[in-house]
N, C-alpha and C positions, 0 to 999 in steps of 0.2 A: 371147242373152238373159241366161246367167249372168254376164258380163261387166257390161252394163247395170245390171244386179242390184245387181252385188256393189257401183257406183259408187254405185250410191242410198245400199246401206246404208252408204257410207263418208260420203258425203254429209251424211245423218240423224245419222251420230254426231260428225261435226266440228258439227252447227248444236246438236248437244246438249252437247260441250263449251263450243262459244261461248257458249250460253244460259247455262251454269253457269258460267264464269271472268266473264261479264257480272252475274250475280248477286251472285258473288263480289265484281266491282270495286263494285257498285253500295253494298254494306253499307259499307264504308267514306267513300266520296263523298257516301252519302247520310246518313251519321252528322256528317260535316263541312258539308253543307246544313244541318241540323237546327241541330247547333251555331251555326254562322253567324246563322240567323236570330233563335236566343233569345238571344243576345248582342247583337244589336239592337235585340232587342223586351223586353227586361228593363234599358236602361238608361232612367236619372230624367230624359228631354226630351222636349220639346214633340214629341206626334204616337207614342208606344211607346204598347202597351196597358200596360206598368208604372207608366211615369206618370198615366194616364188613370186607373187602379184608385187611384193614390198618394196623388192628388191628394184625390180622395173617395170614400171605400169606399161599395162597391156591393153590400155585407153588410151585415143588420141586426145592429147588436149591441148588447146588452142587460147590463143589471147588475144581479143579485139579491142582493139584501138579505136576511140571515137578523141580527135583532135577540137578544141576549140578554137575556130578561127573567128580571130576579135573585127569587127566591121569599120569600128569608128575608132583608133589609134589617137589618129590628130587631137581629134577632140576630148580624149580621156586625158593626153598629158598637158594640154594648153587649158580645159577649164574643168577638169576634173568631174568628167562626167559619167554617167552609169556605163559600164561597160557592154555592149553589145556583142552578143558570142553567136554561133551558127557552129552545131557540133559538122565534122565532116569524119564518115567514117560506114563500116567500118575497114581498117587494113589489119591482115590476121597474121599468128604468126603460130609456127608449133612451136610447143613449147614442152619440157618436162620427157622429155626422149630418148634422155641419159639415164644413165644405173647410176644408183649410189655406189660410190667410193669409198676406200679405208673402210671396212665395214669390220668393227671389230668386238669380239664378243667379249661380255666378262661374266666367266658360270659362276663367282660369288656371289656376285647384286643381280645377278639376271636382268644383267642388260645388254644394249648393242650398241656401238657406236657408229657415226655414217656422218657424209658429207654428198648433199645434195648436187653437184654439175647443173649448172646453166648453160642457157644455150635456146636459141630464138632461131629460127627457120621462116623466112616468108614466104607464105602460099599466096599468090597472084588472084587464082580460081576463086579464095574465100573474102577476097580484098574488090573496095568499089572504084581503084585506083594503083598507081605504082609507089614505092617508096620516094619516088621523087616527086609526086607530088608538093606542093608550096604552098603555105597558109602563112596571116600572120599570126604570129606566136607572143607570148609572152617576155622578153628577155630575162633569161634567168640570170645571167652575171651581176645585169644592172639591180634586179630586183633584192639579189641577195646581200648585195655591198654594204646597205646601210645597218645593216643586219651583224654583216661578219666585221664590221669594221665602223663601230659607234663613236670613237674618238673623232670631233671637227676639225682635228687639225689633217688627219689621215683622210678626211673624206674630201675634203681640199683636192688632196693631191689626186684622188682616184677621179675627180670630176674633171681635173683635168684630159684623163688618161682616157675617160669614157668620151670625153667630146673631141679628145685626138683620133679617137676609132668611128669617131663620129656612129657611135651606137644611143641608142634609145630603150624608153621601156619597153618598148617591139618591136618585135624585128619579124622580119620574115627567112623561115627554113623551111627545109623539105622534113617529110616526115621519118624520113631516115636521121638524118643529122636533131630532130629534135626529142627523138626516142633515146637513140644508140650514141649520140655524142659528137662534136663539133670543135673546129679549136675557135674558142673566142676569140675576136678581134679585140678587145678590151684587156683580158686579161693577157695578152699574149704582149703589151708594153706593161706592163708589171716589173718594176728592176729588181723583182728578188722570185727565186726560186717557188713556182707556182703551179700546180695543173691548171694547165690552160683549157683541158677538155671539157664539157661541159653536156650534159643530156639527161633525161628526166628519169633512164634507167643506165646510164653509164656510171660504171664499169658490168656490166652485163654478161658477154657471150664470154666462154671461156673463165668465169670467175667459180664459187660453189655456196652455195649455204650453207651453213653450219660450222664447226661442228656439234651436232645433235648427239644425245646420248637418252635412251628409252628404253623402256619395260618389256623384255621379252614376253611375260606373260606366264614364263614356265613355272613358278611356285604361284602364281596369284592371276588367275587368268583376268580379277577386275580391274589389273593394271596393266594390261598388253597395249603395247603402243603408247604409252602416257608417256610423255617428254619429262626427262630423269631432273627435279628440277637440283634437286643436290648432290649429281652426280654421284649416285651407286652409294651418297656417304650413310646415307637411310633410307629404307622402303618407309612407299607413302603407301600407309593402310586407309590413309585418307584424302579428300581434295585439297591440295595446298588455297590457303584465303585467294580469294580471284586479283584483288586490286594487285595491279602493281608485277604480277607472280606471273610465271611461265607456266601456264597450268595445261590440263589436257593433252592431245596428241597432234598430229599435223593436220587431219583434217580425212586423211587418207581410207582410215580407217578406226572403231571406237572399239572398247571390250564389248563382246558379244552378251545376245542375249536383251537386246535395247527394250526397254519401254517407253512408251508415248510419253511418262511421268519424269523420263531423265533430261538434265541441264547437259549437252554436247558443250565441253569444251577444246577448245582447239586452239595453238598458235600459229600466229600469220606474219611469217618476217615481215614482209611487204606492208603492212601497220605497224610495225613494232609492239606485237600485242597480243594477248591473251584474248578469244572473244569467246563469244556462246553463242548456241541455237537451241528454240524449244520446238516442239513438236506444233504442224501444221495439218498437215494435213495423211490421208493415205494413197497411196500413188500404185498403180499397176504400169512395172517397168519393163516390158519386151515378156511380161510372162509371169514375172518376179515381184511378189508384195512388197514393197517399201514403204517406209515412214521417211516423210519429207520435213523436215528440219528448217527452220526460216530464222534469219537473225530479226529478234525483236526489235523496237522501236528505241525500249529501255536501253537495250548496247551501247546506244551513243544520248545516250540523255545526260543531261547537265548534273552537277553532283548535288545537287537542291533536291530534284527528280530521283536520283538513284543515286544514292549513298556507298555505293560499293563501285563508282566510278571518282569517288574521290582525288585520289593520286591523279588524273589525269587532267587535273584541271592545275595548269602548272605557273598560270600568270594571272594578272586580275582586268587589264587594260582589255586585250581584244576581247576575251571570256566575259565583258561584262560583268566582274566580280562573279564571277562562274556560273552566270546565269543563263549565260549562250549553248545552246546544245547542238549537235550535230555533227562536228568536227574537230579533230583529235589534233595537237601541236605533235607532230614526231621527229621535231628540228634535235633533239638529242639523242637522236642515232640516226642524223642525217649532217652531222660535224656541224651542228650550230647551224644548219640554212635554213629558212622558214618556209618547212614545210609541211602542210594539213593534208591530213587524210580524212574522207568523208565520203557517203552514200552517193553515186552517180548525181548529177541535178540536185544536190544537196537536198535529196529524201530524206525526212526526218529530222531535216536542222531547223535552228528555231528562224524564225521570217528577218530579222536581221542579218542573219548570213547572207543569203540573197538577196538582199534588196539593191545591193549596189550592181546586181548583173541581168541583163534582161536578153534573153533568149533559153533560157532551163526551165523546160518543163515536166518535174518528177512524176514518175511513173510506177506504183509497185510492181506491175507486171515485169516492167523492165529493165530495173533499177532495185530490185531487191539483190541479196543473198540467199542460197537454200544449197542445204544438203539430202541426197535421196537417200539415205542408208536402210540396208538391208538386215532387220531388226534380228533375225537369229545369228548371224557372223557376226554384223557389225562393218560389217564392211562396204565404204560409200559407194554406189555402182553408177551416179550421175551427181551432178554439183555447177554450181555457176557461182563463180565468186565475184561481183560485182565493187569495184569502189573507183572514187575517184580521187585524185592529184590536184592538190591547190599550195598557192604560193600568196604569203604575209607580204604585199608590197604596202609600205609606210609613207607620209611626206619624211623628205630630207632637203633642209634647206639650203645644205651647201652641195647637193648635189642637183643639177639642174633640170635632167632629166625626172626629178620626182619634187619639185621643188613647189609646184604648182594642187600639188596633189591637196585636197584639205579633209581628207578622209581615209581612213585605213578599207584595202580592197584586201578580200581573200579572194582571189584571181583564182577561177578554175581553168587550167590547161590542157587536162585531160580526163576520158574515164575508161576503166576497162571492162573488157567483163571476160575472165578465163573458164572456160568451159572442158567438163570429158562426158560423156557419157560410156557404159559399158559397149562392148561392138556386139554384133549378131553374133559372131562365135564364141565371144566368150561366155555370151548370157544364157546362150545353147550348152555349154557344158558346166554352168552355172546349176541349169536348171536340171540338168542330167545329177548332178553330185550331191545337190542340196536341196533345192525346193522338190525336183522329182522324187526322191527318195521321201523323202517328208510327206510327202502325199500321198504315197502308194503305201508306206506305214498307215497314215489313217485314214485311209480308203479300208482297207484292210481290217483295221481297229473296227473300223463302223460296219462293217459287210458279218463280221463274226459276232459282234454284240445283235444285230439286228436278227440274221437269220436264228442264231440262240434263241434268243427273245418268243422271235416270230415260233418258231418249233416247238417250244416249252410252252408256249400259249395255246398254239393249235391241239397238240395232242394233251394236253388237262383236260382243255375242252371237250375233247372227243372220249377221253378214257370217262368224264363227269358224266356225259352223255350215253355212254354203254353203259355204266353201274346204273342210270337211274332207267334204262329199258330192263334192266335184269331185276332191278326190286320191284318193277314192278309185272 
């Protein structure tokens, strides 16, 4: 019997070692499954849940509007005084609803090409107000004239034209007409061939972005979704230099595989610009671990501060010889108008930007950017893109309406903030495909290393324990 015994227990602890070097092997094999299949299912072709999501977000996502209505008008163009603002907002709108278009592939460079569809919906339910709501506003025609049209003999004539329309630095619109577009009364006596329309997103509904051309991912999964910046003429084995360069992918989604240690970069037509995020914080989203991604302060730091923002520092007057941070000039892909992009309540600009405006009070909670991306896809599952809309108004002497002005104002008009988050069902079959499966592998991993472990430990014991009653 103690013989029979003793083979059991030797038995019981060889199936408990095999259990655990089986667990053991299986963490690895089953980290290379794992890999294997998101490397599959995160490239840009016909039949991946990547493309399937790419093609048309299956997130609602939304764009709030906060309007700056200016209080004291009179008194900013008669003695050139600090501007008084009172955001009012916010009014939402859907946005991003449409599928990409022309979607066309090329299997030599492994890429894809697509055109973005716009297009704005307003929701009443997410809004503190109607579109026809009235604030007063900024005047964008007057502000940009002296701007698009520096010759004194031509500003002559347009002062005239502005005081025949009997228009002003502000005016007052609805919020419809000051988003989506208006026909100016100024421009609209103009005797030469003109848009007369005018809005701080017109031409908008019915337009597309791009065309975009990007990294399927299928020879190189670290370039899936990275915006092609040489068109298909060379793979980037590497980051194209940041300044200046269309670098990274839309935002949408990153190559898989993230770590807390990687620079997100991404472009934003809506800035004209290449930007970045580093890692913040860890976030539990509907279920789902995420790494939350936060645009740093440095993003928009003067190029004294961050040397790889150089190029964007394009004038030396408002920039303060480039020492002004904060706020990006993107009047050179906006046909010459002066127009700054910058942090809601100009968060993070240096105290000279705002001094000349008093009612902004920056808030990181509120006024940040973040990306929540899901570190083994890559794929973002919530986002808030936060910035805001400002306008270069200058004095102009021969123009009357700014005539008075003795200080240059970077006029904020607006901010937004576009949000998606994942829905309950998608994050439900999220969790079913990918984080579930993922767990229930190392649940598993750990249930077979432990009980091995635990077996191989008990019966030594016990087998040590029987030999040492029989010697003695």
């Amino acid at each position: 019997m103690g013989c029979d015994r003793n083979r059991g227990l030797i038995a019981g602890a060889v199936i408990g070692a095999v259990l655990a070097v089986f667990g053991g092997i299986l963490m690895p094999v089953g980290d290379m499954l794992i890999e294997k299949t998101i490397k599959k299912q995160v490239v840009l072709e016909e039949g991946t849940i990547a493309f399937q999501n790419w093609v048309k977000t299956g997130t609602e996502v939304y764009r709030q509007f906060w309007i700056f209505d200016v209080q004291n008008p009179q008194e900013v163009v008669a003695n050139s005084t600090k501007i008084k603002v009172k955001q009012r907002g916010p009014y939402t709108y859907r946005v991003r609803y449409l599928a990409k278009e022309n979607i066309t592939h090329d299997s030599e460079s492994h890429t894809v090409s697509f055109v973005q569809p716009n297009g704005a919906i307003f929701e009443p339910s997410l809004s503190v107000g109607t579109e026809n709501d009235t604030f007063t506003v900024l005047n964008l025609a007057v502000a940009a004239a002296p701007h698009l049209y520096p010759n004194a003999f031509v500003q002559v004539v347009l002062n005239s034209l502005i005081k025949k329309s009997k228009s002003s630095m502000f005016q007052r619109r609805t919020v419809k007409e000051f988003l989506w577009g208006y026909t100016d009364p100024f421009l609209s006596l103009v005797p030469y061939p003109i848009s007369t329309t005018v809005g701080v997103f017109y031409p908008y509904n019915n337009t597309a972005d791009g065309v975009y051309t990007v990294f399927t991912g299928k020879d190189n999964i670290s370039q899936v979704a990275i915006i092609d910046t040489y068109k298909g003429k060379r793979n980037l084995s590497y980051w194209p230099s940041y300044c200046d360069m269309i670098n990274g992918t839309d935002a949408a989604s990153f190559p898989p595989f993230v770590e807390k240690s990687r620079v997100l970069r991404f472009f934003s037509s809506d800035i004209c610009r290449s930007i970045y995020a580093v890692f913040g914080a860890d976030i539990n989203l509907k279920g789902i671990p995420v790494y939350r991604f936060i645009l740093p302060s440095m993003a928009f730091a003067s190029s004294l501060q961050n040397p790889d923002n150089h190029c964007f520092c394009t004038e030396k007057v408002i920039s303060k010889n480039c020492t002004s941070y904060g706020v990006l000039d993107i009047g050179k892909c906006k046909e010459g108008k002066p127009v700054y992009i910058s942090l809601p309540h100009f968060l993070h600009a240096s105290p000279d930007v705002g001094e000349p405006i008093e009612g902004l009070n920056p808030n990181e909670d509120e006024h940040s950017t973040y990306l929540d991306v899901e570190p083994i896809t890559g794929f973002t599952l919530r986002f808030a893109k936060r910035l805001q809309v400002n306008i270069l108004v200058k004095p102009a002497r021969k123009i009357e309406a700014l005539k008075n002005l003795k200080r240059n104002y970077i006029v904020p008009v607006l901010w937004l903030n576009e949000t998606g988050t994942i829905g309950d069902e998608k994050a439900e079959t999220f969790r079913k495909q990918v984080t579930g499966k993922i767990n229930l592998l190392g649940l598993v991993e750990i249930i077979l290393l432990s009980v091995g472990v635990v077996m191989f430990v008990a019966f030594m014991i016990s087998y040590c324990a029987c030999r040492s009653k029989r010697v003695k």
